[in-house]
C-alpha positions as CSV (number, residue, x, y, z in Angstrom):
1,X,110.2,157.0,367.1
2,X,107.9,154.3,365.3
3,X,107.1,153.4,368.8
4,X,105.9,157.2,370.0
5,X,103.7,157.7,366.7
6,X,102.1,154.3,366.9
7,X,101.3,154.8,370.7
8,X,99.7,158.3,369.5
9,X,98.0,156.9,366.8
10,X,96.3,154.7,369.1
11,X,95.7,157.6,371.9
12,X,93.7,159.2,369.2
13,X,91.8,156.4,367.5
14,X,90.6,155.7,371.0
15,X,89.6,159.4,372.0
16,X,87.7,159.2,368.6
17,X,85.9,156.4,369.8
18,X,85.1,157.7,373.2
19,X,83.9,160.9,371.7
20,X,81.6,158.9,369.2
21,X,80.4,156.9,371.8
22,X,79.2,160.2,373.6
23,X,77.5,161.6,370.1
24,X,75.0,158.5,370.4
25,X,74.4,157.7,374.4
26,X,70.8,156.4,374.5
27,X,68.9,157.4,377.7
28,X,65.7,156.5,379.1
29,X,62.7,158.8,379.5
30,X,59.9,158.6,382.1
31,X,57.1,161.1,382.3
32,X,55.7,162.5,385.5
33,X,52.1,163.4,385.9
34,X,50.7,165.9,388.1
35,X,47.8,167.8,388.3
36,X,47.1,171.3,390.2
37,X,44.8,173.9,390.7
38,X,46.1,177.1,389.3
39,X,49.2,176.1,391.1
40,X,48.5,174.4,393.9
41,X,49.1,170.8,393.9
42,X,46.2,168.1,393.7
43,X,47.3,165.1,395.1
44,X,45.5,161.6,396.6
45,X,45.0,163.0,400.0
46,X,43.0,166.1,398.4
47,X,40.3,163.7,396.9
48,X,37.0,164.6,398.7
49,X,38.6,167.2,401.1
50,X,39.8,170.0,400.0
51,X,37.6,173.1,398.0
52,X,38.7,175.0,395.1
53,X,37.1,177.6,393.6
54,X,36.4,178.2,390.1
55,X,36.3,181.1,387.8
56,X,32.7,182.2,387.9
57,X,32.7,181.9,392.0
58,X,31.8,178.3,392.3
59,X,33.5,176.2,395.4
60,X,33.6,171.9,394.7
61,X,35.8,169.7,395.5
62,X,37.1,166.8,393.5
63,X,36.7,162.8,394.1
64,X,37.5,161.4,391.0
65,X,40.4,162.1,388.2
66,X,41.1,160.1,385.3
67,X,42.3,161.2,381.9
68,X,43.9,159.1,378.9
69,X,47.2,160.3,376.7
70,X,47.8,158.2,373.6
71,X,50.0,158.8,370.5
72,X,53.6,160.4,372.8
73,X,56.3,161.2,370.5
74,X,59.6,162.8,370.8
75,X,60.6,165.4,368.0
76,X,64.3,165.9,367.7
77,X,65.7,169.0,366.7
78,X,66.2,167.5,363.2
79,X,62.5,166.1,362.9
80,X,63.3,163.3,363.0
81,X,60.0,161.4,365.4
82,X,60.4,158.7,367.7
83,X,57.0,157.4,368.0
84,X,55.9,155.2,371.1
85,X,52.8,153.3,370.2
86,X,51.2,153.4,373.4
87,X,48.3,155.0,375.8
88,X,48.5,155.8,379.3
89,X,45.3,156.1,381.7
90,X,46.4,158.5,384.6
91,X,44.5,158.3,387.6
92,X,45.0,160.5,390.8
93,X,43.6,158.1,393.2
94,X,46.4,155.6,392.1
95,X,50.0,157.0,392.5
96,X,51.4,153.9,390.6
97,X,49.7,155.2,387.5
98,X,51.1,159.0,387.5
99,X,54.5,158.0,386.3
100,X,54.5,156.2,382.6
101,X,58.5,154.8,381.6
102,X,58.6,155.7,377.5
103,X,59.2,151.7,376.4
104,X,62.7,152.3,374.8
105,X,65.8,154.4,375.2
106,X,66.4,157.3,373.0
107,X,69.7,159.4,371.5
108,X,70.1,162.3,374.1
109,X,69.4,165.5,372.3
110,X,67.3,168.8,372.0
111,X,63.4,167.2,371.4
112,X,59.9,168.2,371.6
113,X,57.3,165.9,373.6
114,X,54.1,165.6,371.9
115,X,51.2,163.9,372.9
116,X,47.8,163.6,372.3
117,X,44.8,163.9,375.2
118,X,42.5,161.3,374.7
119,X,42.1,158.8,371.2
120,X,42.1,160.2,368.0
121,X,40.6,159.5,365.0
122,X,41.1,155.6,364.2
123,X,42.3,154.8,367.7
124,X,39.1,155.2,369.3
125,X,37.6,152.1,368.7
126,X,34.9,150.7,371.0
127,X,35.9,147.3,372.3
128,X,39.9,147.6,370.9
129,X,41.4,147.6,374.7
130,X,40.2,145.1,376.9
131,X,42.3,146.8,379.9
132,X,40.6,149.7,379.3
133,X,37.0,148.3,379.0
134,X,37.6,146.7,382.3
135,X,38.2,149.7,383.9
136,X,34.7,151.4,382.8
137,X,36.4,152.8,380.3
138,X,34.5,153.0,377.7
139,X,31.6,155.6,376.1
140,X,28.3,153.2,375.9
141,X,27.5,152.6,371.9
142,X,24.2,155.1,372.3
143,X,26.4,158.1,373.3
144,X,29.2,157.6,370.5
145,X,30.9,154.9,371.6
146,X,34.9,154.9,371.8
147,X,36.2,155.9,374.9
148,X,36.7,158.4,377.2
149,X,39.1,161.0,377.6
150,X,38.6,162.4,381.4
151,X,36.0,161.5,383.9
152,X,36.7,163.7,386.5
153,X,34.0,163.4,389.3
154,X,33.3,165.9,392.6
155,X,30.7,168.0,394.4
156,X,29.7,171.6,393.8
157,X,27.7,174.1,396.0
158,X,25.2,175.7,394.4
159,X,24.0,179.3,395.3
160,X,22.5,178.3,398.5
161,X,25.5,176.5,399.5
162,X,24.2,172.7,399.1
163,X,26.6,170.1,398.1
164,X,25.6,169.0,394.4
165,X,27.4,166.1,392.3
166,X,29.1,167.2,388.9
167,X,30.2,164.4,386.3
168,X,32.6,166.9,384.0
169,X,33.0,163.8,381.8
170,X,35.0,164.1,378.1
171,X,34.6,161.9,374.8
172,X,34.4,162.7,371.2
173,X,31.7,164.8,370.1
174,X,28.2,162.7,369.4
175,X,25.5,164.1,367.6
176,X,22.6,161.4,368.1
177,X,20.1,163.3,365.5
178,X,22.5,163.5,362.9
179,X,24.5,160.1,364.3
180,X,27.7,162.0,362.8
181,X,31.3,162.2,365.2
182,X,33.8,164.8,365.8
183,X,36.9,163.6,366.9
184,X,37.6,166.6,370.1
185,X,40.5,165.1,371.3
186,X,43.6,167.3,370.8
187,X,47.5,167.4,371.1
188,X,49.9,168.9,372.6
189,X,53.6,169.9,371.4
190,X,56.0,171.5,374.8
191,X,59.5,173.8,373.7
192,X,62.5,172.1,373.2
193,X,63.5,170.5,376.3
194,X,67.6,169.3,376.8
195,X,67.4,165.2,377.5
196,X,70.7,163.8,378.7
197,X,71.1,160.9,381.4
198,X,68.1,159.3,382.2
199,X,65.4,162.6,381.9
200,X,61.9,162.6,384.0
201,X,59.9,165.2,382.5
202,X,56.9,166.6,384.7
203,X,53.7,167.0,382.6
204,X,51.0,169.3,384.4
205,X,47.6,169.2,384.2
206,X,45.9,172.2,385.8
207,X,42.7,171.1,386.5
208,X,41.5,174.7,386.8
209,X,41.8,175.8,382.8
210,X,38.9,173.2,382.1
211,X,36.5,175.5,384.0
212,X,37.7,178.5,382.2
213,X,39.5,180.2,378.8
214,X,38.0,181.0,376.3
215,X,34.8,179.2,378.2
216,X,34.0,180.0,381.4
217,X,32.2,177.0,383.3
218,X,28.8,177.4,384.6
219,X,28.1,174.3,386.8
220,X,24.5,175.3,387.7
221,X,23.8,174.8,383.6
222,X,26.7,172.3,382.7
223,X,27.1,169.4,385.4
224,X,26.4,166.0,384.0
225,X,25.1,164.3,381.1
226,X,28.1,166.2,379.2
227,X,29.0,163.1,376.7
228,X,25.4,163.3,375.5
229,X,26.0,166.8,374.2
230,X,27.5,167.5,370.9
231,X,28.2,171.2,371.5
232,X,29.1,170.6,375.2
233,X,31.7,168.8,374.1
234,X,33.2,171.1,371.7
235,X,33.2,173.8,374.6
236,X,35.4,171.5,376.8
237,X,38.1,170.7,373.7
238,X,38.3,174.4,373.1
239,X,39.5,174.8,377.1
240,X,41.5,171.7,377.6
241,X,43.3,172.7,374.3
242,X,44.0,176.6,375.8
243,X,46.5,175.8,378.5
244,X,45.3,173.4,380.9
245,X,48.6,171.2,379.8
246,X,52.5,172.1,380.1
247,X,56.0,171.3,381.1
248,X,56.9,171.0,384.5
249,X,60.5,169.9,385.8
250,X,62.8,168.3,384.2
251,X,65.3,165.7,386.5
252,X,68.3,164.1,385.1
């Protein structure tokens, strides 16, 4: 008898432990970048081919797409933040850089990603990352300073169909008469999103939204020299805050 209740002791000492080891599995998290055009995918292959067309009418194409997240964090369900103290530059034209591994495992768990598009505040300090500087990075000291948030480069055709370049170029917001900042960048919090296993969660960009809500785009008027323009600047936070990001898929 000593022999049963020992041996069932022990069953259930060990299916304690089993569950408890379930209650804190850590997984890794990757996230996925890609970008579209009110749906359709933008990939590599699209760069200087195919032509979309905006909100006000106008066709262009796109050659160049770069844009920066900083500051990702994952909320749990208690509040609790897990905070990875990184950036990520994205860049179409190089497939390697679409996928970004979050640097350590955590609990699996009901979070919210957050993220913020671009530098913020203290973060955006001219000189501070030499990788980035070396990949022209960087917003020249007479327009601000910092750096960038998106260069995102193509051609438009203006009314009588001729090819024209547009430089739809992001920063923080310079006014040179008044030499005073605002910080434009902006973040973005997804729903609660389920991470078990090891998660990849999709984050879309669609490339679209920047030409329109609540601003529609007018790239006869507004095509380059957009980091020299205080208000311009303003106008493109206001869009890239009103749904150009979300959640795709999630793989585990």
């Amino acid at each position: 008898m000593k022999y049963f209740l020992t041996l069932a002791l022990s069953i259930l000492l060990f299916s304690c432990s089993s569950d408890n080891d379930e209650l804190i599995k850590n997984v890794s998290v990757k996230l996925k970048f890609t970008q579209n055009w009110d749906g359709t995918l933008i990939e590599k292959s699209d760069l200087n081919n195919t032509e979309f067309t905006n909100k006000l009418g106008t066709k262009l194409t796109v050659s160049k797409l770069r844009y920066l997240i900083s500051n990702v964090s994952l909320i749990s369900g208690a509040n609790d933040t897990t905070k990875f103290d990184n950036y990520k530059l994205i860049d179409i034209n190089n497939t390697d850089s679409l996928t970004y591994t979050l640097p350590q495992k955590i609990s699996e768990g009901a979070y919210k990603l957050f993220f913020t598009f671009g530098f913020s505040g203290n973060a955006n300090i001219s000189n501070a990352y030499s990788d980035l500087t070396t990949a022209s990075w960087k917003v020249p000291d007479s327009l601000g300073g910092g750096y960038h948030f998106m260069q995102l480069d193509g051609q438009y055709k203006d009314t009588l169909g001729i090819q024209n370049p547009y430089k739809f170029y992001t920063a923080r917001a310079y006014d040179k008469d008044k030499d005073s900042i605002l910080d434009t960048s902006f973040s973005i919090e997804t729903g609660s999103i389920v991470l078990k296993n090891n998660a990849t969660i999709e984050v879309k960009m669609n490339v679209s939204g920047w030409f329109k809500s609540p601003n529609d785009w007018n790239l006869y008027e507004k095509n380059s020299d957009l980091i020299s323009d205080f208000e311009t600047q303003k106008l493109i936070s206001e869009n890239g805050k009103s749904g150009v990001f979300s959640l795709g898929t999630i793989s585990q």
